[in-house]
VMD Tcl script that builds the backbone (N, CA, C; Angstrom):
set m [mol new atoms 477]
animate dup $m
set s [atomselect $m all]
$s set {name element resname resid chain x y z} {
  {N N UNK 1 A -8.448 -49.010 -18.202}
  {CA C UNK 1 A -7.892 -48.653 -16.908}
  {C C UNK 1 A -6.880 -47.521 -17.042}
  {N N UNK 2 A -5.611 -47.495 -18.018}
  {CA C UNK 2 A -5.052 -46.637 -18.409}
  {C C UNK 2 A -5.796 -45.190 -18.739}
  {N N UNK 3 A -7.114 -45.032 -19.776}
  {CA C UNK 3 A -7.168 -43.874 -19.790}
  {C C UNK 3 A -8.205 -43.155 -18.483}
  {N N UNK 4 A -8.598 -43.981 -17.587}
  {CA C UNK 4 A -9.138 -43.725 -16.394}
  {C C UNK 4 A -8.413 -42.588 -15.645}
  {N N UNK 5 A -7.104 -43.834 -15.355}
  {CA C UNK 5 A -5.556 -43.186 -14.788}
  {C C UNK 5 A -5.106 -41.825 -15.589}
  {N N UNK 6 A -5.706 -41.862 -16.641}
  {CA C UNK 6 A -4.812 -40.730 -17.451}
  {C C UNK 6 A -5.846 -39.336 -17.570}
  {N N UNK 7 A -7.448 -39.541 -17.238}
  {CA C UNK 7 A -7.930 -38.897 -17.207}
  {C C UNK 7 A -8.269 -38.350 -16.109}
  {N N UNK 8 A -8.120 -39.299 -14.824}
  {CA C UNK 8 A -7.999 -38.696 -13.004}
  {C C UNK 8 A -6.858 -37.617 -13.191}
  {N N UNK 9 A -6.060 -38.089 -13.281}
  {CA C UNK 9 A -4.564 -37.083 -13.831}
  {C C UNK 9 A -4.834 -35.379 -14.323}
  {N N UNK 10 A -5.326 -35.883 -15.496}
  {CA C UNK 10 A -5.672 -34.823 -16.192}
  {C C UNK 10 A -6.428 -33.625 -15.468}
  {N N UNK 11 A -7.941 -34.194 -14.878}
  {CA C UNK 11 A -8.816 -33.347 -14.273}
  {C C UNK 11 A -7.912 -33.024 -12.856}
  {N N UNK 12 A -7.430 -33.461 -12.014}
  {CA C UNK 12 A -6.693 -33.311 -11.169}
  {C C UNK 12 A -5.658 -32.034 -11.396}
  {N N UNK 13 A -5.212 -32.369 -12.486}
  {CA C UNK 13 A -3.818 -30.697 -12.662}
  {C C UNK 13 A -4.518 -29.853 -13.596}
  {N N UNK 14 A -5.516 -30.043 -14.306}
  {CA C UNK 14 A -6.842 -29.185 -14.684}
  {C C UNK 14 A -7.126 -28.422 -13.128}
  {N N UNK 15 A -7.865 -28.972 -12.123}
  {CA C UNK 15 A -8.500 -28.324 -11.282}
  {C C UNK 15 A -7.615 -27.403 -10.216}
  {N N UNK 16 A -6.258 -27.719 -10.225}
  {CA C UNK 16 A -5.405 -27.512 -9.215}
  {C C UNK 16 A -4.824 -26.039 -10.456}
  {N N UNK 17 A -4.949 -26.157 -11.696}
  {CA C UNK 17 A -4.118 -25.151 -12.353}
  {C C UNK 17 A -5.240 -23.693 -12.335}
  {N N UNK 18 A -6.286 -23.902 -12.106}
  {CA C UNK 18 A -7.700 -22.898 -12.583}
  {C C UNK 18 A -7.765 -22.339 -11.288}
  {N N UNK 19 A -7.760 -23.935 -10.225}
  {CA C UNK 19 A -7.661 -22.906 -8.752}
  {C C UNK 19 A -6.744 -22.035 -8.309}
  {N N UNK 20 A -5.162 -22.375 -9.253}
  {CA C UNK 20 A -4.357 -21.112 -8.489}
  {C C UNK 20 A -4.692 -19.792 -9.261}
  {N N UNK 21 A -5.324 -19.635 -10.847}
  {CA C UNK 21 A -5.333 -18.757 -11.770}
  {C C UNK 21 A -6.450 -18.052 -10.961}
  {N N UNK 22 A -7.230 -18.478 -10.527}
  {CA C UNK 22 A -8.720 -17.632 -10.115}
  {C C UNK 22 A -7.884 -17.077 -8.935}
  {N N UNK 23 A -7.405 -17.629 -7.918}
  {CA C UNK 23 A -6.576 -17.394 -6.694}
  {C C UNK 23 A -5.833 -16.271 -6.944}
  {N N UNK 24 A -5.109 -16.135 -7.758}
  {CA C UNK 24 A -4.008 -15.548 -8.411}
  {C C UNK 24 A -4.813 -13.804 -8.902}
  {N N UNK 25 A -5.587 -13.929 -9.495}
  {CA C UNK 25 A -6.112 -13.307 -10.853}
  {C C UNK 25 A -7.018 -12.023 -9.257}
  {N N UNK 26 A -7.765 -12.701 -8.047}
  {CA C UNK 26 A -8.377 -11.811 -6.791}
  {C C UNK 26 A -7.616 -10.958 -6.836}
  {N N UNK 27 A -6.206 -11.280 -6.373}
  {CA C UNK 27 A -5.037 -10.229 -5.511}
  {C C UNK 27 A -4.170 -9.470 -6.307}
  {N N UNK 28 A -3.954 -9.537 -7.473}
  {CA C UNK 28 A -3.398 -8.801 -8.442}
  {C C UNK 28 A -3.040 -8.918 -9.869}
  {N N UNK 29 A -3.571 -8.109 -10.410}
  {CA C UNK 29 A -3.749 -7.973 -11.922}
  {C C UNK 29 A -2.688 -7.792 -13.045}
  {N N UNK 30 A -2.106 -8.305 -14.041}
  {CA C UNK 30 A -1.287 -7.899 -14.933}
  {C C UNK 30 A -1.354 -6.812 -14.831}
  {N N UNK 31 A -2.344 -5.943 -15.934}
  {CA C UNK 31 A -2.624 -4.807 -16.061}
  {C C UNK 31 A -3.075 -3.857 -15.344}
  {N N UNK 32 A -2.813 -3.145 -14.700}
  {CA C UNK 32 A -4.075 -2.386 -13.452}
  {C C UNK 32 A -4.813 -1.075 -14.152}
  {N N UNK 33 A -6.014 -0.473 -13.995}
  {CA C UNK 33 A -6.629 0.232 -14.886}
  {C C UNK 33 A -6.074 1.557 -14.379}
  {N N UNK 34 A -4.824 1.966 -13.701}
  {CA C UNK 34 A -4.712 3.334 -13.297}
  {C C UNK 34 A -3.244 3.363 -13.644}
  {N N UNK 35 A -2.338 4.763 -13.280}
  {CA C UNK 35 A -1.055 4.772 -13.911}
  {C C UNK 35 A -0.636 5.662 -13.004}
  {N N UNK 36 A 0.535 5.361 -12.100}
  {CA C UNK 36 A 1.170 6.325 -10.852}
  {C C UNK 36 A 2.370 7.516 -11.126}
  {N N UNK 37 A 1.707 8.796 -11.118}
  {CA C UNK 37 A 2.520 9.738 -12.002}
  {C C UNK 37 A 3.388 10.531 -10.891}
  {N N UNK 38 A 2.834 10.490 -9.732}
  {CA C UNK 38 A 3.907 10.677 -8.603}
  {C C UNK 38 A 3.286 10.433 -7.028}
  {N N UNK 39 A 4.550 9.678 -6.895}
  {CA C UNK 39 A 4.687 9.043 -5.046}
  {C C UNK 39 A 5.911 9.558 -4.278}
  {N N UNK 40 A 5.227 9.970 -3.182}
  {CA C UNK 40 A 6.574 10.557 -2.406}
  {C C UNK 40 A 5.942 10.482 -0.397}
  {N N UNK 41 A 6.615 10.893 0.068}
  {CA C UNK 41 A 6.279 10.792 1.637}
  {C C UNK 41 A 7.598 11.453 2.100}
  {N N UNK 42 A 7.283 11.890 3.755}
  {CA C UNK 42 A 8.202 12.406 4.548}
  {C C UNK 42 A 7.238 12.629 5.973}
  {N N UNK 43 A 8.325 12.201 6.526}
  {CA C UNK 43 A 8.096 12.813 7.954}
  {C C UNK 43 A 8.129 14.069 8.772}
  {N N UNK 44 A 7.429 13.975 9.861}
  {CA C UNK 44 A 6.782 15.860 10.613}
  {C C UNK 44 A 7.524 15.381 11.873}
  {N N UNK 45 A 7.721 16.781 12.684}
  {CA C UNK 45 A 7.823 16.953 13.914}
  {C C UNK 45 A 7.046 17.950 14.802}
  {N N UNK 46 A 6.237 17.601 15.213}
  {CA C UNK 46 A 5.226 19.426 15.740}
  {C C UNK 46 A 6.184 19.521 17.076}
  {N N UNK 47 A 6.598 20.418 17.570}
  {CA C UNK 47 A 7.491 20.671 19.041}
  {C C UNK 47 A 5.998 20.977 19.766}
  {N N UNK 48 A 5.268 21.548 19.789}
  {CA C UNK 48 A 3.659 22.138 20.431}
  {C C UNK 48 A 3.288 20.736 21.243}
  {N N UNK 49 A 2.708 20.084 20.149}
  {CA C UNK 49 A 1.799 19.150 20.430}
  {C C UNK 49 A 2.506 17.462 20.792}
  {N N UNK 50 A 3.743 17.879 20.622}
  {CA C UNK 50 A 4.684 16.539 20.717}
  {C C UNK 50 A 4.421 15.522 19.921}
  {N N UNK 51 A 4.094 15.769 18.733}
  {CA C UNK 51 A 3.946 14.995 17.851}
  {C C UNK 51 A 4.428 14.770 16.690}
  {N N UNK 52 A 4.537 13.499 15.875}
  {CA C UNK 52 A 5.178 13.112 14.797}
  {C C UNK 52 A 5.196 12.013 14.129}
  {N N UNK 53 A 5.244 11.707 12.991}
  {CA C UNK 53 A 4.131 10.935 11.754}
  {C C UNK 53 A 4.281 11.025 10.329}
  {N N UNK 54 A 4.310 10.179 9.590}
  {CA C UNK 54 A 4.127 10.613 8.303}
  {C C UNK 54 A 3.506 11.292 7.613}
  {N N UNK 55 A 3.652 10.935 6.303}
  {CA C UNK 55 A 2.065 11.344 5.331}
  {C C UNK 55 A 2.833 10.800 4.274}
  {N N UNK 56 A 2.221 10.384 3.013}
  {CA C UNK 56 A 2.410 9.809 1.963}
  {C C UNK 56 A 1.203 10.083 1.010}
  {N N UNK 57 A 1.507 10.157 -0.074}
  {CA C UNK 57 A 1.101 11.030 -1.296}
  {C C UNK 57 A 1.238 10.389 -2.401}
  {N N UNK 58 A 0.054 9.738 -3.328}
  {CA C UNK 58 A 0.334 8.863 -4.004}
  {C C UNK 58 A -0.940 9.646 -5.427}
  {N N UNK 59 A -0.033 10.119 -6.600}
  {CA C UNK 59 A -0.878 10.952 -7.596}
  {C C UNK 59 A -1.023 10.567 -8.994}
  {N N UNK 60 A -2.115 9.902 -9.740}
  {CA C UNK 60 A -1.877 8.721 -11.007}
  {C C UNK 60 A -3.530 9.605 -11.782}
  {N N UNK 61 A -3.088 9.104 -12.586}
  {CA C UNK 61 A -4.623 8.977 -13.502}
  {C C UNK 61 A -5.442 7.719 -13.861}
  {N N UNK 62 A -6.510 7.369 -14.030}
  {CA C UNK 62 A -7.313 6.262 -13.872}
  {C C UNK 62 A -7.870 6.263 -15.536}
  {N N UNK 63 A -8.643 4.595 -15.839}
  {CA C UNK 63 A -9.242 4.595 -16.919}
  {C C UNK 63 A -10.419 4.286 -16.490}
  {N N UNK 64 A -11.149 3.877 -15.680}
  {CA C UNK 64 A -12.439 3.286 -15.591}
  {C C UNK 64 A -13.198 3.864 -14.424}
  {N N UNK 65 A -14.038 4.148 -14.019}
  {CA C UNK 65 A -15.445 4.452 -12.865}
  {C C UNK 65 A -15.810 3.843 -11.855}
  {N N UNK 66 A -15.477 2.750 -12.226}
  {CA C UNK 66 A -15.353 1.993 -10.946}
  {C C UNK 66 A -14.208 1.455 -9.831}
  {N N UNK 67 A -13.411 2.228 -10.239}
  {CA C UNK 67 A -11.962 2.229 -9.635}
  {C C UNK 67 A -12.333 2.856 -8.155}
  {N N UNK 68 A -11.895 1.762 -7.181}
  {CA C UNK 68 A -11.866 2.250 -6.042}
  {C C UNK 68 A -10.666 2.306 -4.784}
  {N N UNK 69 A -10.337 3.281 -4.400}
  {CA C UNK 69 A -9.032 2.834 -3.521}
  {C C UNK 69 A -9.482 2.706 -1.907}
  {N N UNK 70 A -8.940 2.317 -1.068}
  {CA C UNK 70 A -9.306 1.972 0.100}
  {C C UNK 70 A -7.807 1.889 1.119}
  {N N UNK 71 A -7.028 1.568 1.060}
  {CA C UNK 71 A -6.230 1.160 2.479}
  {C C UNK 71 A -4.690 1.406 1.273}
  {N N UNK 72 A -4.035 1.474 2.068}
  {CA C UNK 72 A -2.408 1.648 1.951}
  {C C UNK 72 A -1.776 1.078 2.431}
  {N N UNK 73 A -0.584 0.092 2.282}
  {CA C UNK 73 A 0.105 -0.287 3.606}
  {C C UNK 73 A 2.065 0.436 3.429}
  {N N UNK 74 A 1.905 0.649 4.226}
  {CA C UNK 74 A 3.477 1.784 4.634}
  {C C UNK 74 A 4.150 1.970 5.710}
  {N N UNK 75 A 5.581 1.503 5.579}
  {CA C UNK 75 A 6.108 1.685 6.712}
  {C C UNK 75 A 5.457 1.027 7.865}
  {N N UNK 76 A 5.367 -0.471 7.704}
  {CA C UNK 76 A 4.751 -1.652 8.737}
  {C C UNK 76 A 3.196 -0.379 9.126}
  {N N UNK 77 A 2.402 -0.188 8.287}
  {CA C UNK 77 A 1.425 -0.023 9.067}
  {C C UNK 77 A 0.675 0.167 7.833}
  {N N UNK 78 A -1.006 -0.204 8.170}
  {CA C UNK 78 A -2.318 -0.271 7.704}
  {C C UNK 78 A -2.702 1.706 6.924}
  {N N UNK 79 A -2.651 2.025 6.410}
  {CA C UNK 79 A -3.400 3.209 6.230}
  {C C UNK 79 A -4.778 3.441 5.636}
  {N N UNK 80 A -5.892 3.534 6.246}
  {CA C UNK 80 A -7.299 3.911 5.344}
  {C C UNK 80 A -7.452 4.897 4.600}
  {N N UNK 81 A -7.481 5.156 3.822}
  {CA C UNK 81 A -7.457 6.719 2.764}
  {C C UNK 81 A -9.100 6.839 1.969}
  {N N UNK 82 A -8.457 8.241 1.694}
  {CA C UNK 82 A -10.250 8.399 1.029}
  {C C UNK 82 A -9.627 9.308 -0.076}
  {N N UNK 83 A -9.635 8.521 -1.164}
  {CA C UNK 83 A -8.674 9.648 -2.548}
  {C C UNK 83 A -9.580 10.461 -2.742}
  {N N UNK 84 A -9.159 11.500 -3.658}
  {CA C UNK 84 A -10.201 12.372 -4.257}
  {C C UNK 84 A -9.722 12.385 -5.931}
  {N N UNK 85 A -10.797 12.361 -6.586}
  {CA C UNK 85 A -10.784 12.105 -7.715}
  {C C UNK 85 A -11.483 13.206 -8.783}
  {N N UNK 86 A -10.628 13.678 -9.918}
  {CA C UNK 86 A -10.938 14.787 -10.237}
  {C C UNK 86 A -10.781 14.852 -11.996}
  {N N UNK 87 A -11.819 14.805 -12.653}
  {CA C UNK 87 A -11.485 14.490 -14.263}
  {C C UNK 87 A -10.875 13.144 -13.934}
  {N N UNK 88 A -9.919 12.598 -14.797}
  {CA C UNK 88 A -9.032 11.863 -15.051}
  {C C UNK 88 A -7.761 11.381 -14.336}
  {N N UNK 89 A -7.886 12.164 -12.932}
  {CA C UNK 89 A -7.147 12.067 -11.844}
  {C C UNK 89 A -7.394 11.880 -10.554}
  {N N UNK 90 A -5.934 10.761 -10.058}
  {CA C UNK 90 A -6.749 10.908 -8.421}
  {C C UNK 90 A -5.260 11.675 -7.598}
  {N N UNK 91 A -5.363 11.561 -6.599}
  {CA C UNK 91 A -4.614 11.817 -5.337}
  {C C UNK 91 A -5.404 11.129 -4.247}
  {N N UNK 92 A -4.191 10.527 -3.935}
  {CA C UNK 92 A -4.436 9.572 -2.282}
  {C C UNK 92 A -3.079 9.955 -1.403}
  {N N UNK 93 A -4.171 10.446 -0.238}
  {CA C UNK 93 A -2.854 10.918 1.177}
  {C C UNK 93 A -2.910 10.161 2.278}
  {N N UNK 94 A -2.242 9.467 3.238}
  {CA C UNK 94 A -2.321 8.554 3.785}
  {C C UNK 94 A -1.230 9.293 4.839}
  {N N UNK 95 A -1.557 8.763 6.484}
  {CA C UNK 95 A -0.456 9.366 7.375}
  {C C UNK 95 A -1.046 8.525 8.670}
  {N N UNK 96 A 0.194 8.704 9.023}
  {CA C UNK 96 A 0.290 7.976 10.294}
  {C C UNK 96 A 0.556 9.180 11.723}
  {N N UNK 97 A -0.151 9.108 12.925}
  {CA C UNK 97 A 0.668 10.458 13.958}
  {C C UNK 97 A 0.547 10.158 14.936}
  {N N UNK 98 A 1.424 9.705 16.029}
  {CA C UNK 98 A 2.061 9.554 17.382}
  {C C UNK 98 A 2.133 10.399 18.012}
  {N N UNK 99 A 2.033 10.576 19.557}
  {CA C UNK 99 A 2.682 11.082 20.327}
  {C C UNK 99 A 3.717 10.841 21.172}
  {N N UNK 100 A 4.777 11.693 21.156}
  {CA C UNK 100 A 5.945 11.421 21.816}
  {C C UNK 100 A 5.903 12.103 23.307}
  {N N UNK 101 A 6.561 10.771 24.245}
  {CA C UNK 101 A 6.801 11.719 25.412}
  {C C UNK 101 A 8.435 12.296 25.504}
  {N N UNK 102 A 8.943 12.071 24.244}
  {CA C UNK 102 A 10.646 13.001 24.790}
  {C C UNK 102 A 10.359 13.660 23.682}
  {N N UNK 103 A 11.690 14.825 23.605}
  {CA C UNK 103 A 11.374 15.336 22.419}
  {C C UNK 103 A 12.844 14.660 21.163}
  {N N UNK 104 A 12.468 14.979 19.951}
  {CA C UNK 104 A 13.134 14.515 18.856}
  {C C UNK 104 A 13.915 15.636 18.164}
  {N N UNK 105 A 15.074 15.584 18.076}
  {CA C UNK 105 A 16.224 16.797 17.371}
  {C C UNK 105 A 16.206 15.790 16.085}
  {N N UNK 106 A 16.634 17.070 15.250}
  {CA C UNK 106 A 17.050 16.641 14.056}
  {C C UNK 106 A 16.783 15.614 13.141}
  {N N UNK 107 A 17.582 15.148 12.561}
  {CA C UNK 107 A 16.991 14.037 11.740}
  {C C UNK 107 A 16.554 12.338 12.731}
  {N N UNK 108 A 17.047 13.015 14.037}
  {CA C UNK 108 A 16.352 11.240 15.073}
  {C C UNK 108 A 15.551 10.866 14.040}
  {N N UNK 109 A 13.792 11.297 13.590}
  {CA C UNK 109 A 12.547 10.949 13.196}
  {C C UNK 109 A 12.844 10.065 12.300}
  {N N UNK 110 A 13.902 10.523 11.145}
  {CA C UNK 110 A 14.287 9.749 9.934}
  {C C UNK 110 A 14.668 8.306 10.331}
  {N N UNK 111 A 15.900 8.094 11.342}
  {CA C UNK 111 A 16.081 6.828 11.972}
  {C C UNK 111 A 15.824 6.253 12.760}
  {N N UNK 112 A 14.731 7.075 13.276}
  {CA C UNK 112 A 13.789 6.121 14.788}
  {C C UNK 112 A 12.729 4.953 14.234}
  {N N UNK 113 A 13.450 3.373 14.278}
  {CA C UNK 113 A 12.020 2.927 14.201}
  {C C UNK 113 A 11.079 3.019 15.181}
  {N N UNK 114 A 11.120 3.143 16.268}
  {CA C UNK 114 A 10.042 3.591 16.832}
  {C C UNK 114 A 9.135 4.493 16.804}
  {N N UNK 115 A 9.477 5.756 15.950}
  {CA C UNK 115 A 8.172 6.428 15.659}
  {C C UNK 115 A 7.429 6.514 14.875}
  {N N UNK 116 A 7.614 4.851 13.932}
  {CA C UNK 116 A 6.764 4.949 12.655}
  {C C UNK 116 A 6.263 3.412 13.101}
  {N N UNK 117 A 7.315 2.877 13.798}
  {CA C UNK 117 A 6.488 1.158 13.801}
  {C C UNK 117 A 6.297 1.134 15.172}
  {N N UNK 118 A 5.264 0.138 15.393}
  {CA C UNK 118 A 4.499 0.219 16.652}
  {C C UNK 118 A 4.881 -1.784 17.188}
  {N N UNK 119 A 5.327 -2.127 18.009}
  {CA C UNK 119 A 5.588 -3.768 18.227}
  {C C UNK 119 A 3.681 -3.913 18.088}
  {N N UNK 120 A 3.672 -5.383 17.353}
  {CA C UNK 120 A 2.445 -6.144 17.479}
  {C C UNK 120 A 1.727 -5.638 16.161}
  {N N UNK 121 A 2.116 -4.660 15.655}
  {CA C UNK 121 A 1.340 -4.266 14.430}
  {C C UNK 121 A 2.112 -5.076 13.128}
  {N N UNK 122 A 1.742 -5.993 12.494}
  {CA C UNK 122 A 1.595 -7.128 11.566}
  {C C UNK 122 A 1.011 -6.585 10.710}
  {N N UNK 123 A 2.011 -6.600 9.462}
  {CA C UNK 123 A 0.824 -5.982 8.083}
  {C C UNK 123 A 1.310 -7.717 6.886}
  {N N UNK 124 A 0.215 -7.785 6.022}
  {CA C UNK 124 A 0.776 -9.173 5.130}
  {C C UNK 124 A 1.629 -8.891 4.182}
  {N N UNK 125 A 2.784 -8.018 4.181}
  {CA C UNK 125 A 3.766 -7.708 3.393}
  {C C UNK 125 A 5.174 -7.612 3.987}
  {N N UNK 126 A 6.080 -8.147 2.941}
  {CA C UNK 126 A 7.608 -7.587 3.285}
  {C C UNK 126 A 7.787 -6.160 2.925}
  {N N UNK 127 A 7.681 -4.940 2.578}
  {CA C UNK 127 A 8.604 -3.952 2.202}
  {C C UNK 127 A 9.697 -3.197 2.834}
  {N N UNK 128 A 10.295 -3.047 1.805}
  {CA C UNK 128 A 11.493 -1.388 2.119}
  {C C UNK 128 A 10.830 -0.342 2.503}
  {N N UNK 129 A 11.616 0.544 3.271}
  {CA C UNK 129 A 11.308 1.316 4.073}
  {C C UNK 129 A 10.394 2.567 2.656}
  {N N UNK 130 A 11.151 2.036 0.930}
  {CA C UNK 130 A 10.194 2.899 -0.010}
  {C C UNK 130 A 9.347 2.834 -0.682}
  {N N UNK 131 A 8.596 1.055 -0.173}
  {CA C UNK 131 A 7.365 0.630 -0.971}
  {C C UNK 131 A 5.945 0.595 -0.032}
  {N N UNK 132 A 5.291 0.541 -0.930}
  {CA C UNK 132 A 3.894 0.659 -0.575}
  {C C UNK 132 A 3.368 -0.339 -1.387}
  {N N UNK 133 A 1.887 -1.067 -0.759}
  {CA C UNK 133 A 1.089 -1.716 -1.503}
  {C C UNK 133 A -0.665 -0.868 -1.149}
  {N N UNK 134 A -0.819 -0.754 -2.022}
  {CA C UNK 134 A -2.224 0.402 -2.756}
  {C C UNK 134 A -3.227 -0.860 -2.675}
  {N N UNK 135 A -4.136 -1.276 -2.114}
  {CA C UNK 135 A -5.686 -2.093 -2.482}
  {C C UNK 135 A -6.397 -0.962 -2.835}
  {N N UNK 136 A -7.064 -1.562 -4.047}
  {CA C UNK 136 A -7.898 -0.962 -5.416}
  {C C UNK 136 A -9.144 -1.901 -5.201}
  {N N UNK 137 A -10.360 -1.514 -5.606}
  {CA C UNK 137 A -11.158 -2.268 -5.658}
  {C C UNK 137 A -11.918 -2.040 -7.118}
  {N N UNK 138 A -12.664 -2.969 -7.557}
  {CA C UNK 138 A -13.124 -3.260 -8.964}
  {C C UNK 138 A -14.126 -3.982 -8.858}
  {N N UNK 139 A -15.533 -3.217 -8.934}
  {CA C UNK 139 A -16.741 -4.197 -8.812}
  {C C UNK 139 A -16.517 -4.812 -7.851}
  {N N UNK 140 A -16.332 -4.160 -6.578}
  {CA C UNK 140 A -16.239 -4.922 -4.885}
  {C C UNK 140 A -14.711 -5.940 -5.049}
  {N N UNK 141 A -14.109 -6.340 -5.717}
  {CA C UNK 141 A -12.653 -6.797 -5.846}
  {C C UNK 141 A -11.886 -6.655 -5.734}
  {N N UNK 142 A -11.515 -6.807 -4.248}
  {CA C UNK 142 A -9.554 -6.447 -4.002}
  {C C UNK 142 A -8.871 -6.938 -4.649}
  {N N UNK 143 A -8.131 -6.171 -4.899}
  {CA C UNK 143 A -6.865 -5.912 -6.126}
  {C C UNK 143 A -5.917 -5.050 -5.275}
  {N N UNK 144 A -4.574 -5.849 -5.386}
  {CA C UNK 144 A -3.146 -5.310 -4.724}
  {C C UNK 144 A -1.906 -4.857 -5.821}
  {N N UNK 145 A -1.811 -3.505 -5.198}
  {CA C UNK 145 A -0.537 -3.283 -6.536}
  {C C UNK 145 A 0.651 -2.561 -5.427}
  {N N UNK 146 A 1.313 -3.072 -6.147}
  {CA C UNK 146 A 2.944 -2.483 -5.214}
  {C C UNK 146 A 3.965 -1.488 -6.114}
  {N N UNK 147 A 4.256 -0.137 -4.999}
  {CA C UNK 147 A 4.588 0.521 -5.570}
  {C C UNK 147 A 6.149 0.978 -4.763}
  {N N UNK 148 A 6.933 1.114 -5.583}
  {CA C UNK 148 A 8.370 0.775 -5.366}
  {C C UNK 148 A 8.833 2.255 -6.034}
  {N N UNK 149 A 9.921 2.295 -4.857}
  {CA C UNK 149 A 11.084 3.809 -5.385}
  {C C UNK 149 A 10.280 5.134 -4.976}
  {N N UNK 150 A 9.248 4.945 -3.688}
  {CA C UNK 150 A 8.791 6.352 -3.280}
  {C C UNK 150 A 9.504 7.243 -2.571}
  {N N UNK 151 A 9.769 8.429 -3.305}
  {CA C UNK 151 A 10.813 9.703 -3.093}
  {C C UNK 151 A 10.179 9.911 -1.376}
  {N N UNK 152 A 11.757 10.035 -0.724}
  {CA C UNK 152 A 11.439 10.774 0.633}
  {C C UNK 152 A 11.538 12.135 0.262}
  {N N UNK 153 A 10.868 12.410 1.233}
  {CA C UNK 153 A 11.045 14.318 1.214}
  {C C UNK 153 A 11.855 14.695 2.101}
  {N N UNK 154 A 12.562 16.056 2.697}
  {CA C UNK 154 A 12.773 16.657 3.464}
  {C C UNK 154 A 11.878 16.166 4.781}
  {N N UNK 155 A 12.061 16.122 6.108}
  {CA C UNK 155 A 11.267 16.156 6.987}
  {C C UNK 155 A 10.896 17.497 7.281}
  {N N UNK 156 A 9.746 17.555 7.959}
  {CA C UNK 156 A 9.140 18.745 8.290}
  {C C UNK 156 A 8.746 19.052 9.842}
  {N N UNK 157 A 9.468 20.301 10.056}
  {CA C UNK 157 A 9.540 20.896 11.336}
  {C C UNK 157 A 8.645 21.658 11.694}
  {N N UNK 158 A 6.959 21.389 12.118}
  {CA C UNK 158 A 6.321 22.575 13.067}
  {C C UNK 158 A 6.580 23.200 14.044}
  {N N UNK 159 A 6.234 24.318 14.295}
  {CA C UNK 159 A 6.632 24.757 15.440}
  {C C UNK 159 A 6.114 24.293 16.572}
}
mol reanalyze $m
mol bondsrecalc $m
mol representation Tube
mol addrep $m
């Protein structure tokens, strides 16, 4: 009866320990097969078109072929990207662009949350206003990596 009890036990925190590792192991990887050699972003103002938006810029080298990138998330919002990949390198640009009906002086853009976050838009992350999380895919496998300390730029003034 004892090793019954001791073997329900066993398979029990056996099955519960494999299910969080497999769980675990989908969404993000120790190791990731790429290496981020520069991240940065800044915000636009067009006066023309009344518009204004990010962009974010994310530039690494890869080890494997089947490395795939897909979505960004930044500054409470979803981004779809399409990197381009070149030798041993990628670049991924990602941006967000609004229209405003007033206009915006000076650095407003930098401290308006309103022209980067939208109410009702829900992303599954906490970040700072300087992280990003990158989904990678691997043989159809989302894979999440978070990337922390992205340089703002200057904002940028169109005419």
């Amino acid at each position: 009866m004892i090793n019954l009890k001791n073997s329900t036990l066993f398979l029990f925190g056996a099955l519960i320990f494999f299910g969080f590792a497999i769980h675990q192991n989908v969404y993000s990887q120790k190791k990731v097969p790429f290496t981020i050699v520069e991240k940065s972003y800044f915000y636009y103002v067009s006066g023309k078109k009344a518009t204004n938006g990010f962009k974010i810029q994310i530039v690494g080298t890869f080890e494997t072929t089947n490395l795939e990138f897909t979505t960004i998330y930044f500054q409470n919002r979803e981004l779809k990207v399409v990197p381009n990949f070149h030798l041993d390198k990628f670049t991924i640009v990602g941006g967000y662009t609004t229209l405003s009906s007033k206009d915006i002086y000076g650095d407003e853009i930098a401290i308006s949350s309103e022209v980067v976050k939208k109410d009702g838009d829900d992303i599954p992350f906490e970040l700072e206003d300087d992280q990003a999380v990158l989904v990678y895919q691997i043989n159809g496998k989302d894979f999440y990596y978070k990337i922390s300390d992205i340089e703002k730029l200057e904002t940028v003034y169109y005419p």
